[in-house]
N, C-alpha and C positions, 0 to 999 in steps of 0.2 A: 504493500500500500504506500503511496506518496506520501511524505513526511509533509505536504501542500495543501495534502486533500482539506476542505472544507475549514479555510482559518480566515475566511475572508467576509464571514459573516459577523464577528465580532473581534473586539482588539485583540492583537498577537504579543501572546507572552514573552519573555526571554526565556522562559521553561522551552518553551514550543522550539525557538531559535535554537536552540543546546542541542535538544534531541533532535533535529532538523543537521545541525552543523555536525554531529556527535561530539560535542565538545559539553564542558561542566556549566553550572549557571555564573558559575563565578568569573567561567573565565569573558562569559559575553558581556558580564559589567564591566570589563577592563577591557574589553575590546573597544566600549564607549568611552572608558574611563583615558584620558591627554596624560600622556607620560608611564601610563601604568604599564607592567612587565606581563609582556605574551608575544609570543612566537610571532613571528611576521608574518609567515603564512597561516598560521592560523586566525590571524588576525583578520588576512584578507578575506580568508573563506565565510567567519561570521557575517562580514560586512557583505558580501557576496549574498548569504542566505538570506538575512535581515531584511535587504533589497528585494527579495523575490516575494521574503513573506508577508513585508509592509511594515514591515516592526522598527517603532519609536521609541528609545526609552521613557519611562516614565519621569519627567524631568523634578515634577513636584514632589515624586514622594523619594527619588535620586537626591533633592537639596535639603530635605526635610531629614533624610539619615547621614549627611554629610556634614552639612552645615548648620541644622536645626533649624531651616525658614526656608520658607513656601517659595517667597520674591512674588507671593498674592499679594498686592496690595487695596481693598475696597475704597470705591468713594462715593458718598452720599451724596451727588450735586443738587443743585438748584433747580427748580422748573427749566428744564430749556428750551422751552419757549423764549424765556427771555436770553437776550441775545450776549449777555454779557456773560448768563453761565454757562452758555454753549461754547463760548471763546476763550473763556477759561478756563474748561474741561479741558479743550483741544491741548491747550500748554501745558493742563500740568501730564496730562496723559504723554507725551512726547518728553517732557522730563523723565518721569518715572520710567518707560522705556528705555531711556539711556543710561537709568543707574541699572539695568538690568530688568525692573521689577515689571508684573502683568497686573494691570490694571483690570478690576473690576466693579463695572458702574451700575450703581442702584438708582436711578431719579429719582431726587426728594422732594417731589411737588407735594403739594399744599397737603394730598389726602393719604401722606405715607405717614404707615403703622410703626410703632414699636415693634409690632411681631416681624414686619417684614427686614428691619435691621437684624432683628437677630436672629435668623434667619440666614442672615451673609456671615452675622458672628459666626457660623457653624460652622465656616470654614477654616482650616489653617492658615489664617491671616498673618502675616509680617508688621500691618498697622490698618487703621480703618481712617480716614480722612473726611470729615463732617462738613459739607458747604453746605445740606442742609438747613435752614434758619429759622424754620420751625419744627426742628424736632429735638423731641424733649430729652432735660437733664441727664434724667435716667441711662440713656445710651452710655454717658461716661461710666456708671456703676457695672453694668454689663461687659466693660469693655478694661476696666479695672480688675476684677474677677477672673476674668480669661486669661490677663496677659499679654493685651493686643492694644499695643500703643493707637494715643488718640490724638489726631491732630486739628485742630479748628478753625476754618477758613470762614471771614465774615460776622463772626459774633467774637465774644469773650464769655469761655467758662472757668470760671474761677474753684478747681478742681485738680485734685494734689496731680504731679506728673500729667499734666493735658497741658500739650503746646496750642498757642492760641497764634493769626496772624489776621489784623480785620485794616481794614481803613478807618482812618480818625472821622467818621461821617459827620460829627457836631462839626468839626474843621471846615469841613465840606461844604456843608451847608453854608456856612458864615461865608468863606470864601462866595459864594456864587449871589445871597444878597448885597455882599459888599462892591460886586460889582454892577448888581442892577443899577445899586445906589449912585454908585459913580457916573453912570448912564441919565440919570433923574431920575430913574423907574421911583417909585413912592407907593405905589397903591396897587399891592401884590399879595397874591395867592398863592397857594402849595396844593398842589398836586403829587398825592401822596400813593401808595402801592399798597401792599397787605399789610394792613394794620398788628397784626398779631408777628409780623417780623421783628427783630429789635433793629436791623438796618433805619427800615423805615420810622420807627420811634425817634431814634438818632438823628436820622437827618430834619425830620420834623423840629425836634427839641430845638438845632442848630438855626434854623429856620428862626423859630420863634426866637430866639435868645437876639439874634442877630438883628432883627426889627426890632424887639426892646432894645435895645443897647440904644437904637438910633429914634427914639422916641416915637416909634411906630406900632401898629398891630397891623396882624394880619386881613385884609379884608373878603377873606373866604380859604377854608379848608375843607379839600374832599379826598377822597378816597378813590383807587381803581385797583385795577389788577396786574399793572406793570405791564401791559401789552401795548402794542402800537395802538391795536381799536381800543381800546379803554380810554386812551390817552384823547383818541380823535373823539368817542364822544361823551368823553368827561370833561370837554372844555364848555361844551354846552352846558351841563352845570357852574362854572364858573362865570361864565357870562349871564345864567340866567337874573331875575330881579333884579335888573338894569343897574346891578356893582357897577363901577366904572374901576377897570383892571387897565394898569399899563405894564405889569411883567408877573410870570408863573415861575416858580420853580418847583422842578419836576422831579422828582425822586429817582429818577432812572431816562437812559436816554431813548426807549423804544418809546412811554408814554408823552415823551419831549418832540417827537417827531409827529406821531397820531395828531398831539395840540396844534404842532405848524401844520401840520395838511390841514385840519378843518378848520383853524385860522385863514386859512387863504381860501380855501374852495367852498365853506359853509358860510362863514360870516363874512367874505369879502373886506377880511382885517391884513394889513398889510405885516410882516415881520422882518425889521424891527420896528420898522418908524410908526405902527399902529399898537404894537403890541411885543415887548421882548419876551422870548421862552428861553430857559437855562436846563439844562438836564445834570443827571448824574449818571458816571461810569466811562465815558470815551469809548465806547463800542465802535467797532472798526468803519460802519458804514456813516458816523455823525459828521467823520473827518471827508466824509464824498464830499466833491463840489457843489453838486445838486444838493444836497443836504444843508452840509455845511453850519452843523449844530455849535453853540458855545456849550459848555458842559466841563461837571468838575471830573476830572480824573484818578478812578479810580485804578491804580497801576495793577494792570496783570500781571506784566513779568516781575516784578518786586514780590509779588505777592507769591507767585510761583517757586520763585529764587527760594524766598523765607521757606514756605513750606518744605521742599526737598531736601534743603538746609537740616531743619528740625527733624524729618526723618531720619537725614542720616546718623545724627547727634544722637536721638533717640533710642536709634537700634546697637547705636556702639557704647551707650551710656543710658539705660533702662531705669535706671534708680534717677537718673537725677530732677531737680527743682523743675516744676513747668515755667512754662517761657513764655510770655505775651510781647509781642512786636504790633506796633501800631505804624501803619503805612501811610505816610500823610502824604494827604492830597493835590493837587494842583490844578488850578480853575486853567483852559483852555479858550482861548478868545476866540469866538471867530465869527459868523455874520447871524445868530437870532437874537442877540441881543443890543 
């Protein structure tokens, strides 16, 4: 009978490859294994077999009895919908590839479980990385327990050994009315995303503080969902019961863009000279010509840098103090305000 017959309906073992090559199981781990001692031509032969019968080593549970880690590493993103957690998925995912490690991604939009996190805990993780921003506390206790370092993108938890890295968003926010201000803007609104985020609290708070300072209030606060459409028809909220608004600041740059579309195409408001909008985050498409949004900068690759940073720290140095790095911001000028 064919040492072939019928392995092509499920994964093929290194048992299988052995009795296939007639060689021992040890020796096909060092046929895989860089530098280890075996015969050359036996060497070739496994490689030869391996080849016919489709056979991969098993690389996770190979680093797992080598090294003791997986090089899994889980992340919780953001809705990506919004454009800013899509784009910085993309980076950090192409980081962690180049320290080696496999990325695996959970969406943490709005309606994710506890059970569904841990659920990823099950696995043999190397670290779990949270951009998540509403999901609860708890994850750090389950993730304490196991052994499975926690890193935290976007908020701050204040949690023994949990690295934090967020943007200063009260910063942010100040930053972006101190430039309406300088504009004349005076009589401004906020345009805010999920209220249950602490992002959005932040830059809210930042918001308000920043017109107190300047003997101001707010003259309307609402709420959306961080989407481009949210944004185009939550301006018609803000213009309703004839406020008179000369600038928005927007909590993010997808609802920043929705407000210039229906500013121009609904109300026939000019931007800027009828109406400035400011966004938050620098998403790649604000900086388009055609766009061409003002908006505060919240820096991906800083934020990426840090994080991969703390991994590495992390993994070489498991006991040590948690870390919070705050990434400050920088307001970008350009034509809606």
């Amino acid at each position: 009978m064919s040492p072939f017959k019928d392995v092509k309906s499920r994964r093929v073992t290194a048992k299988e490859v052995a009795q296939a090559a007639g060689v021992s199981r040890s020796a096909v781990s060092r046929a895989f294994t860089p530098g280890a001692p075996l015969d050359e031509d036996k060497k070739k032969r496994i490689l030869q077999v391996s080849e016919q019968l489709g056979y991969r080593p098993n690389a996770l549970a190979a680093g797992l009895q080598s090294r003791g880690r997986s090089n899994l590493v889980a992340i919780v993103t953001g809705d990506l919908v919004n454009h800013y957690d899509s784009e910085i998925l993309a980076k950090l995912m192409r980081g962690l590839q180049a320290l080696g490690k496999w990325p695996v991604v959970l969406e943490g939009a709005a309606q994710i479980s506890e059970a569904q996190i841990l659920d990823v805990l099950a696995y043999p993780l190397d670290a779990l990385i949270l951009r998540g921003g509403s999901v609860d506390e708890s994850v750090a206790t389950h993730c304490a327990k196991l052994n499975i370092p926690l890193i935290v993108s976007g908020r701050v938890l204040d949690v023994d050994r949990v690295d934090c890295v967020c943007c200063d968003n009260m910063q942010g926010a100040g930053l972006a009315v101190a430039q309406l201000l300088k504009k004349g803007r005076g009589k401004l609104a906020y345009l805010g995303g999920l209220q249950n985020l602490s992002s959005d609290r932040e830059r809210r708070a930042g918001f308000e503080a920043a017109l107190a300072q300047a003997g101001l209030n707010p003259v309307k606060v609402i709420h959306s969902d961080y989407s481009y459409e949210g944004g185009y028809k939550a301006l018609g909220g803000l213009l309703a019961g004839g406020d008179q608004l000369d600038g928005v600041f927007c909590a993010n740059d997808a609802m920043a863009l929705g407000a210039i579309a229906a500013a121009r195409e609904k109300y026939a408001l000019r931007v800027p000279e009828d109406l400035s909008i400011v966004g938050f985050d620098d998403i790649a498409m604000a900086g388009w010509p055609s766009l061409n949004l003002s908006t505060v900068r919240n820096d991906m690759d800083q934020t990426v840098s840090q994080i991969l940073r703390m991994l590495t720290e992390r993994l070489d140095h498991p006991d040590k103090p948690g870390e919070v790095v705050m990434i400050p911001p920088t307001f970008i000028s350009r034509g809606s305000h």
